[in-house]
N, C-alpha and C positions, 0 to 999 in steps of 0.2 A: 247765668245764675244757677248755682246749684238746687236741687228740688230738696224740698224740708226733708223727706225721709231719708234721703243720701245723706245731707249734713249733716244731719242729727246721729245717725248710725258713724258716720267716721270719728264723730266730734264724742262719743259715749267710747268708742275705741281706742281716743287717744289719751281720754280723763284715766279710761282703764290700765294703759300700757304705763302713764306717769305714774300713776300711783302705786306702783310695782318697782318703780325705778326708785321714786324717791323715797328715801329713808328721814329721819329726822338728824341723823348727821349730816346728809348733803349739805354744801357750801349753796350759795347766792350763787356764785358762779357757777358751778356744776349743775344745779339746777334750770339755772337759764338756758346752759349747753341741749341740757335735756328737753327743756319744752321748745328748742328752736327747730333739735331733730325729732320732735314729735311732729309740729307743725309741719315740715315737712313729710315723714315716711307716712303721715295719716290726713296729708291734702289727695281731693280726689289723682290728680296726677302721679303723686307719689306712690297709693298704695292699690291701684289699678292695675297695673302692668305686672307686676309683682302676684295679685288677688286673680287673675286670668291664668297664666301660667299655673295657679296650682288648681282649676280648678278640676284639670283631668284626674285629679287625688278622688273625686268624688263622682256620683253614679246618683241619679235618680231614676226612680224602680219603681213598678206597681207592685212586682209580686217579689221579696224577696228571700234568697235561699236561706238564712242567717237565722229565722223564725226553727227552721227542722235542726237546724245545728249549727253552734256557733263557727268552725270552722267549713262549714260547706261555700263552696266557691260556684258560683254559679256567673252564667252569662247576667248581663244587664238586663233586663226583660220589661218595657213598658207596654202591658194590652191595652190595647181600644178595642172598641165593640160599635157598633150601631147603637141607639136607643132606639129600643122597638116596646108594644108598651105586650110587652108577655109576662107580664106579672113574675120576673126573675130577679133576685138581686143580684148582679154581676157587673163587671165592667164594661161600661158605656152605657148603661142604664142608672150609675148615678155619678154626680160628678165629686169626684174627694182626689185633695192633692197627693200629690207621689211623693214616696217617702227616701228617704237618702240613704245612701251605704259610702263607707270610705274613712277616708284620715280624718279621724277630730279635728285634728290641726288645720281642715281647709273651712271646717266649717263654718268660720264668719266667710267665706263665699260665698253659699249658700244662702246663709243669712241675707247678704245682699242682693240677691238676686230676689228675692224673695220678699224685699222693699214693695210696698206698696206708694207708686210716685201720685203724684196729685191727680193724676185724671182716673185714679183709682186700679190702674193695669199696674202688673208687678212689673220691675226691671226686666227678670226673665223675660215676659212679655213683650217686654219693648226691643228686644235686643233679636229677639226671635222673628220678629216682624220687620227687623233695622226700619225703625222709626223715626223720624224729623227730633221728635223728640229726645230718644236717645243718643243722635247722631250730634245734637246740642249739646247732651251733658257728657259727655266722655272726646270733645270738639278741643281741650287743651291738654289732653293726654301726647306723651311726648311718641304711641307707638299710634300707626294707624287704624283707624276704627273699624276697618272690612279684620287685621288682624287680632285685634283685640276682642270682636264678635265672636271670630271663627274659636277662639281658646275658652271663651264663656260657655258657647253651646257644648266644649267637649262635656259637660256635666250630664249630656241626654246624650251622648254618643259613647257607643263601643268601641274600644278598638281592637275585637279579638274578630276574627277572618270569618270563625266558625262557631255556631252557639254549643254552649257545653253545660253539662251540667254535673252533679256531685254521687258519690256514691251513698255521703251520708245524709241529702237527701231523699225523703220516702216517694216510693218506687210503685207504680200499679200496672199491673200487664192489663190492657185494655183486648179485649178480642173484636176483631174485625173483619176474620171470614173463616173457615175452617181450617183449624191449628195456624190460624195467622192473629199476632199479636200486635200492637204497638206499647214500645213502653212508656209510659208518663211519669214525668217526677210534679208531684204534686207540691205546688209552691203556693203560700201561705198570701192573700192578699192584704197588705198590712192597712194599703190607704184606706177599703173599705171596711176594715175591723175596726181600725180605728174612726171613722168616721160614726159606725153603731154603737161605741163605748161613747160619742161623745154624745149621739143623740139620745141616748138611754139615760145620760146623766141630766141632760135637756130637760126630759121627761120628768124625771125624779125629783130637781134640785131648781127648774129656773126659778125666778120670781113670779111667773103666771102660778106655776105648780105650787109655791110656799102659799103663795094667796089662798087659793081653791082650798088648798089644804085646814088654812084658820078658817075659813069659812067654814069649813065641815065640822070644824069641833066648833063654832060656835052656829051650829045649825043656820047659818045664813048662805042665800042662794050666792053661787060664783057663774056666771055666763059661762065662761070655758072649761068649768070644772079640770079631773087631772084625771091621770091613768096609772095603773099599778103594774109592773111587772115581775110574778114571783117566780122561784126556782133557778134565779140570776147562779152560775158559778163563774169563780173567777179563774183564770188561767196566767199563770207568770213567765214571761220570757227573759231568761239572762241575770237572773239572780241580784247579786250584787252591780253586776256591771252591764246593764240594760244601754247603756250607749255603744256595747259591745255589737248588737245585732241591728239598731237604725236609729236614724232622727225621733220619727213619731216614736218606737216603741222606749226609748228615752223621756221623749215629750209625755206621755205618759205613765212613767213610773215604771216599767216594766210589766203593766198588767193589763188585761182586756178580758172583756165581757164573751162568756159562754151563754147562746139562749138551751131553753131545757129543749132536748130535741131525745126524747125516751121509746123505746119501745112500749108498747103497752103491758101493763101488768097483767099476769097470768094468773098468779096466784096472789094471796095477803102475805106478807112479812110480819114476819113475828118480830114483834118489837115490845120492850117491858118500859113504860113509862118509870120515869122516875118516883117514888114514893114523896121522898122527905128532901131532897136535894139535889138538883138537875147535874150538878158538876159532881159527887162524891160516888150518884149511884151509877151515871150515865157516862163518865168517859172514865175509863178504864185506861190506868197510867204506861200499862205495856204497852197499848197503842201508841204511845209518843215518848216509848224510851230513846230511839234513834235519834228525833230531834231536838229534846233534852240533853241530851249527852253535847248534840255539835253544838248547842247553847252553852253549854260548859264550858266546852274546848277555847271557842271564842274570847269569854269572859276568862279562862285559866293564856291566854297569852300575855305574854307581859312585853303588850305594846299597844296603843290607844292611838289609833290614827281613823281614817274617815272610812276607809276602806271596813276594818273591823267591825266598826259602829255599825256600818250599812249590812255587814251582813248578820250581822246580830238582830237588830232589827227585822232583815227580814229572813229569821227563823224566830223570832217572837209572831210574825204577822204569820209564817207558815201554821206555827200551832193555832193561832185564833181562828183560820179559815178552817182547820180542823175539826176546831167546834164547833163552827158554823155546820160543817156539813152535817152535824149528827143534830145540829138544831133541825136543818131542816128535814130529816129523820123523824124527829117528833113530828113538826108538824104535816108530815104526810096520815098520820094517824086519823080517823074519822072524830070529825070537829065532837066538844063537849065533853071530852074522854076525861078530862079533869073533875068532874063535877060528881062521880064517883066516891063513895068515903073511902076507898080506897089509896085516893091521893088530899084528904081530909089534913095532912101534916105538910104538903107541899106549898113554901108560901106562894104569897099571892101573885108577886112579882114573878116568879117563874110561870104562872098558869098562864097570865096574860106571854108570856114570852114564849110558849111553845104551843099551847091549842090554838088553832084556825077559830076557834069560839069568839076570841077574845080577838079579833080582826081591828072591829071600828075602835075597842079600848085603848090598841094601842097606841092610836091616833088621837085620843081625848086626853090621856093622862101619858103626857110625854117622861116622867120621873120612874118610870117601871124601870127604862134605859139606864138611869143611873144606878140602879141599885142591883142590875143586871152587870153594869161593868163594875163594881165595886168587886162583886162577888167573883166573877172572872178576873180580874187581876189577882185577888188573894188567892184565887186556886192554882194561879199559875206561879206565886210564890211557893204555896204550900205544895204543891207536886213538886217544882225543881228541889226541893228539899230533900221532899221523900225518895227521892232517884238521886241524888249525892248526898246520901247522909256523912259520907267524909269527906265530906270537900271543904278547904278551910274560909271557900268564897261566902263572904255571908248577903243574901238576898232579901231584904225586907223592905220595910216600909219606907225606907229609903227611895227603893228603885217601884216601888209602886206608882206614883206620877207619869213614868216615864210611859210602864206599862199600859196605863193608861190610855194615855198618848197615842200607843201604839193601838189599843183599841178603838179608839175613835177613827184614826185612818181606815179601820175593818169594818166602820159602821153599817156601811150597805150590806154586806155578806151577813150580818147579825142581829139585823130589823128585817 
């Protein structure tokens, strides 16, 4: 008997593959035709033998080259480490799963292996150990199981003689004795990045945190209280096409969390708080002519596919992170700085949105937020205007919702 998560994964694949095939023209008969070769090419026998063979398409990796550049071609690389308790974050000091490089196309393998079967061990698992288990459910496949193991594992195996690595990834001369160097290509650990983006979101967003958090604006005790962590930047890998560089960094949207890790400040920066208007006096439209413009370009093609959309989108989310940074610009400034009659015309929602004064406010009176993206989306109307006064595209209120939209996806970079 098949395990619930094998059948459910073939049985979701074959609903998927029908419903592709058939159209509302199809006949009764041609239809039949199709769900009899469904039933078969998507029975565990059928699509087994087939799903092995391509699994050498794909490569699972701790550290992969594809983060420094999309065309960098690197060996397969999975580190282990000891866990030793040296207070380091590194590999074998925490456990997060490896993430994947290769053909899209194989990646329902992946998928599968990556089943979680009833006694809670993934397939990989079981396959890796050749299991009773295993050796039960793959026992009516028509190739033998020692060969159909051996093609599964090629997904943790190399098959290059000699490890190699890229030129366009970054490169550090290590010294090691006098004028003696080694060189290191420094490779980007995506399991455990992405493992910090998700604890961090943990932190921020579970349901222990939302609790705590009403508890705080209605002054009642929480046992576990929450934790804050400010000066978050975000970092983007792969643009539009974030399944271009791994699974996880797909899995993720293309983005992960930067902690602030600064030198100390030497001197004060000179920074002019805004008077009357955070958007009118504090970003300055030269700074975002470039990305205005490829917002342009985008919206000036005359073709509307997903592609497009995604990357319009993210050059709307590039400029909001842009404001984000100069937000948090303001509030590096020594808390109270608003209370000044100097910013006497600054409304009120903006004060709560830029002074560190206004910390716990932000957290009692959630509505600042909304009238912070209002004004944010109209400025980003009202700038693309001013930067294509000839452009016959017209940008209003229309596409405000959208924008919107797109702010809320930026929420964390903008609270």
């Amino acid at each position: 008997m098949l395990d619930p998560a094998i059948s459910t994964f073939l049985e979701e694949r074959k609903q998927a593959w029908l419903k592709k095939k058939i159209k509302s023209e199809t006949t009764d008969e041609e239809k039949l035709s199709l769900e009899e070769q469904a039933a078969k090419d998507f029975s565990l026998t059928g699509w087994l033998p087939d799903a092995a063979r391509r699994a050498k398409q794909l490569s699972m990796v701790s550290h992969p080259g594809k983060f420094s550049h999309p065309s960098a071609k690197v060996s397969s690389i999975i580190a282990t480490g000891p866990r030793q308790a040296d207070g380091f974050l590194r590999s074998g000091n925490v456990e997060a799963e490896l993430d994947v490089l290769g053909n899209a196309a194989a990646l329902d393998v992946y998928k599968f292996l990556s089943l979680e079967m009833a006694d809670g061990a993934t397939v990989l698992t079981h396959v890796e150990k050749a299991t009773p288990a295993s050796k039960e459910q793959f026992a009516d496949c028509p190739v033998a199981y020692d060969e159909i193991r051996q093609e599964l594992l090629a997904i943790k195996q190399s098959d290059e003689t000699t490890i190699s690595t890229s030129s366009k990834v970054k490169q550090v001369f290590f010294p090691v004795a006098e004028r003696e160097y080694h060189l290191l290509s420094v490779l980007t650990p995506s399991s455990l990045m992405f493992q910090m983006k998700d604890r961090i979101r943990a932190l921020h967003f579970s349901e222990t945190t939302k609790e705590a958090r009403e508890a705080k604006k209605s002054r009642s005790f929480h046992e576990a209280g929450f934790s804050e962590l400010f000066g978050l930047s975000v970092i983007g890998y792969g643009g539009t096409k974030p399944q271009n560089i791994s699974v996880l960094n797909n899995q993720h949207g293309g983005a992960a969390y930067l902690l602030p890790s600064c030198p100390p400040v030497l001197a004060d920066r000179k920074i002019q708080p805004p008077r009357r208007d955070f958007f009118s006096d504090s970003l300055w439209l030269r700074f975002f002519k470039d990305d205005f413009q490829k917002f342009h370009d985008q919206l000036a093609l005359d073709r509307n596919n997903i592609h497009v959309r995604n990357k319009r989108d993210w050059l709307i989310r590039a400029i909001i992170y842009q404001v984000a940074d100069r937000l948090w610009t303001m509030r590096s400034l020594e808390s109270g700085w608003s209370a000044s009659e100097n910013y006497v015309n600054l409304p009120r929602h903006h004060k709560i949105w830029l002074d560190q004064v206004y910390l716990e406010t932000r957290e009692k009176e959630p509505q600042w937020f909304e009238e912070i993206q209002k004004d944010l989306a109209r400025w980003f109307v009202r700038s693309y205007r001013k930067l294509q006064p000839q452009s016959d595209i017209s940008l209003g209120d229309d596409e405000l919702p959208h924008i919107k939209k797109m702010i809320a996806e930026c929420e964390e970079a903008l609270r």
